[in-house]
C-alpha positions as YAML, in Angstrom:
chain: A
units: angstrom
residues:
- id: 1
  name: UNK
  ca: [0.00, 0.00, 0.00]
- id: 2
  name: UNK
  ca: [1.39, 3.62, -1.02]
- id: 3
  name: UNK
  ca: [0.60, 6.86, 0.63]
- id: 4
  name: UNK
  ca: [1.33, 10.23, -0.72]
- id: 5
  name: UNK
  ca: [3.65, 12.20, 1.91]
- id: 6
  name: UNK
  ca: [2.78, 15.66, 2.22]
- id: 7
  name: UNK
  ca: [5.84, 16.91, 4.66]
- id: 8
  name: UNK
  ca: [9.35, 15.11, 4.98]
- id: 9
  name: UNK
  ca: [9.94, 14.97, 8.86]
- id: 10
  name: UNK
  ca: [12.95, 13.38, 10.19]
- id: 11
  name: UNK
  ca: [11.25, 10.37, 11.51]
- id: 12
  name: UNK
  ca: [9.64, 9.40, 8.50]
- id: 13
  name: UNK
  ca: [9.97, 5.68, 8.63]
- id: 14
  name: UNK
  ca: [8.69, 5.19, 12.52]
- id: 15
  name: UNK
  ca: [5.51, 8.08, 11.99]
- id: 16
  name: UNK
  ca: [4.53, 6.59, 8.35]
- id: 17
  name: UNK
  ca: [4.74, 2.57, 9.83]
- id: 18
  name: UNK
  ca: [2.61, 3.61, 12.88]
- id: 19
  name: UNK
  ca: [0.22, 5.68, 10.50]
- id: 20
  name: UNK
  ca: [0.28, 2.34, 8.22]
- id: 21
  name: UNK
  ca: [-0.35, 0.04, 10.91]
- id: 22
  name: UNK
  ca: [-3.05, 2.03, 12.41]
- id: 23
  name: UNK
  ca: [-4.65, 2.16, 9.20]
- id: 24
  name: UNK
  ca: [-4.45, -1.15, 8.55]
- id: 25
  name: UNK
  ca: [-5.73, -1.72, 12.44]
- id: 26
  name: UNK
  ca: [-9.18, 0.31, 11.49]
- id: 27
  name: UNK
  ca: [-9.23, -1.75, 8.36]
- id: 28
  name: UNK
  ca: [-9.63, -4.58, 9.98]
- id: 29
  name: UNK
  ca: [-11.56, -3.07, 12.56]
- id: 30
  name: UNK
  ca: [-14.12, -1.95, 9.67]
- id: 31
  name: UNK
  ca: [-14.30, -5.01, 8.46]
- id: 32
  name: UNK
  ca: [-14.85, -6.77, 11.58]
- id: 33
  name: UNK
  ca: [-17.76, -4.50, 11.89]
- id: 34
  name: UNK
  ca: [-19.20, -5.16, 8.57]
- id: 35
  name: UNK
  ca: [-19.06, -8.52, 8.99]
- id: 36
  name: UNK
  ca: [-21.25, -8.17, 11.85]
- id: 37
  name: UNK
  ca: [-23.66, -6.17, 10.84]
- id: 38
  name: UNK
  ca: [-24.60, -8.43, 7.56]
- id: 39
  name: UNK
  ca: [-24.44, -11.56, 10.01]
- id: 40
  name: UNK
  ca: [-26.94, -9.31, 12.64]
- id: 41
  name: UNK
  ca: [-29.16, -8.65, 9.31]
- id: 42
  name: UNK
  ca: [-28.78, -12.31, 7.51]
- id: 43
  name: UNK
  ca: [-30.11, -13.72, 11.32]
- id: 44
  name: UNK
  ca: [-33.23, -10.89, 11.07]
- id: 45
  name: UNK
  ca: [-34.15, -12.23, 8.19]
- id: 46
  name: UNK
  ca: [-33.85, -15.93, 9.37]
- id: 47
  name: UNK
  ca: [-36.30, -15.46, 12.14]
- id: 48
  name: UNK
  ca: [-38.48, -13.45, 9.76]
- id: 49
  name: UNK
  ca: [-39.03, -16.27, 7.30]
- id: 50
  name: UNK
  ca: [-38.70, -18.51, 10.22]
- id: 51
  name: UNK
  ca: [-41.70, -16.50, 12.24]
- id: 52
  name: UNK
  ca: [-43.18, -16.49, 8.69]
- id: 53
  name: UNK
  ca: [-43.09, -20.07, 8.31]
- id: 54
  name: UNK
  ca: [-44.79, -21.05, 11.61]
- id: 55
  name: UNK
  ca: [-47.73, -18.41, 11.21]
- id: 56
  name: UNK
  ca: [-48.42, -20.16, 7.68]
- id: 57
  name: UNK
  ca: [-48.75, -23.41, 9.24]
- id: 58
  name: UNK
  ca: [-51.00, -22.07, 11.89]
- id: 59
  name: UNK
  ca: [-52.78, -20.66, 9.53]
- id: 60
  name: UNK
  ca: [-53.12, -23.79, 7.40]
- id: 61
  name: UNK
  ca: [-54.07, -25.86, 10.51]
- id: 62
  name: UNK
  ca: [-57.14, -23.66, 11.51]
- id: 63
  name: UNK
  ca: [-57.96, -23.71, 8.12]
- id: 64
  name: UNK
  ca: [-57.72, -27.14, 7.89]
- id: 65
  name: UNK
  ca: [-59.53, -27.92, 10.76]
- id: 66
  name: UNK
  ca: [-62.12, -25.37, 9.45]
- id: 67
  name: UNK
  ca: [-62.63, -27.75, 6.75]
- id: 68
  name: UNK
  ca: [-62.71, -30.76, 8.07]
- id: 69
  name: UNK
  ca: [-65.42, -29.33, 10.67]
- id: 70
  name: UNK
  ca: [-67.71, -28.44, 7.33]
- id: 71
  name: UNK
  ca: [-66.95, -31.39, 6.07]
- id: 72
  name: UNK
  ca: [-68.01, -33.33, 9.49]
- id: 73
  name: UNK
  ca: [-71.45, -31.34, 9.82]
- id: 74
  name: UNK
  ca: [-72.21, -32.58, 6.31]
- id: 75
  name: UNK
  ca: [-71.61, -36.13, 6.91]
- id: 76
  name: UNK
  ca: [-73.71, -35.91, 9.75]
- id: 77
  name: UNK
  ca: [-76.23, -34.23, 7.77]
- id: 78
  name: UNK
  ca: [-75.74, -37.12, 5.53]
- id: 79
  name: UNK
  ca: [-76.04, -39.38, 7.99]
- id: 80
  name: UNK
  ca: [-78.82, -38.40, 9.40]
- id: 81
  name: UNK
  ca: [-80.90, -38.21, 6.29]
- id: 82
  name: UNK
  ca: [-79.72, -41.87, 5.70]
- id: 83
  name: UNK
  ca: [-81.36, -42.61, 9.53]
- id: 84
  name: UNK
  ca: [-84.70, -40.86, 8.44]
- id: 85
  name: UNK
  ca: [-84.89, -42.87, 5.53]
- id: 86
  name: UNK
  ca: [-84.00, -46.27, 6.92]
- id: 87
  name: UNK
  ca: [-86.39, -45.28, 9.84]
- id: 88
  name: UNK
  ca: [-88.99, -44.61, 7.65]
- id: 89
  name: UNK
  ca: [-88.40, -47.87, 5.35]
- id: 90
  name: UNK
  ca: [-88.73, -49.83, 8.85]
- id: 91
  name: UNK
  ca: [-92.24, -47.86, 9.61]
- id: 92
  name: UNK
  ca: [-93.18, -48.59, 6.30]
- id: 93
  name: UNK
  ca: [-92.86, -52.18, 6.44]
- id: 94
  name: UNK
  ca: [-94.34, -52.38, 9.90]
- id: 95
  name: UNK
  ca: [-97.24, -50.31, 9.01]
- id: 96
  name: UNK
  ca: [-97.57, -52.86, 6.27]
- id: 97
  name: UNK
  ca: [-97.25, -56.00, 8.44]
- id: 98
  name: UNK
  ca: [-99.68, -54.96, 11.25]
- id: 99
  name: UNK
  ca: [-102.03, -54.28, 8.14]
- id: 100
  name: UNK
  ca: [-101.48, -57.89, 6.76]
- id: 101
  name: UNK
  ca: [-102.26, -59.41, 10.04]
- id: 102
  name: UNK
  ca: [-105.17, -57.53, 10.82]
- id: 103
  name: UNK
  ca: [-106.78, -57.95, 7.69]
- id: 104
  name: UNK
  ca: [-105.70, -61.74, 8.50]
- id: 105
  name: UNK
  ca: [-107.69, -61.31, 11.46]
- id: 106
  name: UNK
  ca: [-110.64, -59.81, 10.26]
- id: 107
  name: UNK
  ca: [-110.97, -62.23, 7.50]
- id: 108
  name: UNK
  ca: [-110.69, -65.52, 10.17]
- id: 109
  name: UNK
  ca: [-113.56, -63.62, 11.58]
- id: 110
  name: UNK
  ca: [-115.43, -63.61, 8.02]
- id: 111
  name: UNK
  ca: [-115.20, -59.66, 8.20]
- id: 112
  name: UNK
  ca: [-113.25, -57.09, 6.12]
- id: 113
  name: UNK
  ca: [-112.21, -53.81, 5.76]
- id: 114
  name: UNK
  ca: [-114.73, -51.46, 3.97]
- id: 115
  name: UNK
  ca: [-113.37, -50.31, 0.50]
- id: 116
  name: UNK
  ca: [-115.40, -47.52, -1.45]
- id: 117
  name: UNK
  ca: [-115.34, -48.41, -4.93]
- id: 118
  name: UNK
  ca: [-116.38, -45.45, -7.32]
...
């Protein structure tokens, strides 16, 4: 490294090697620094995607539990459509039955039901 010397002195040599090695000590010192300062602002922006990260997946778990609550209420909707219409099947056939044996009944008796033919 060359510096310009503005004034000769006598003690050139011991003056410009301090001035050199001082310079060289803030240098390093400046460096040092830098250094630090991109490591302080590459860890910021580690926790930011990393704080980033974890508020996606909490986001994507309510969401997804969201869902899968719809999705439960409509199955049970489902389902309980499906339990209507099996109950009613079973009425049905009961209704039917009972009616069978009565008229079973009736006709052991020699009666029957009264049908109005028009």
């Amino acid at each position: 490294m060359t510096t310009t010397l503005r004034f000769e002195t006598e003690n050139l040599g011991q003056t410009l090697a301090k001035s050199l090695e001082r310079q060289q000590q803030r240098i390093i010192k400046d460096e040092f620094i830098a250094q630090q300062i991109k490591d302080v602002k590459n860890d910021v922006e580690a926790n930011l995607n990393a704080e980033w990260s974890e508020n996606l997946e909490e986001a994507s778990l309510k969401k997804r539990y969201k869902l899968d609550l719809k999705e439960m209420k409509s199955e049970l909707q489902y389902s309980n459509t499906a339990a209507v219409m099996v109950r009613r099947a079973a009425l049905q056939d009961l209704l039917e039955t009972e009616h069978l044996q009565h008229e079973d009944e009736l006709q052991r008796q020699g009666k029957a039901f009264y049908i109005k033919r028009t």
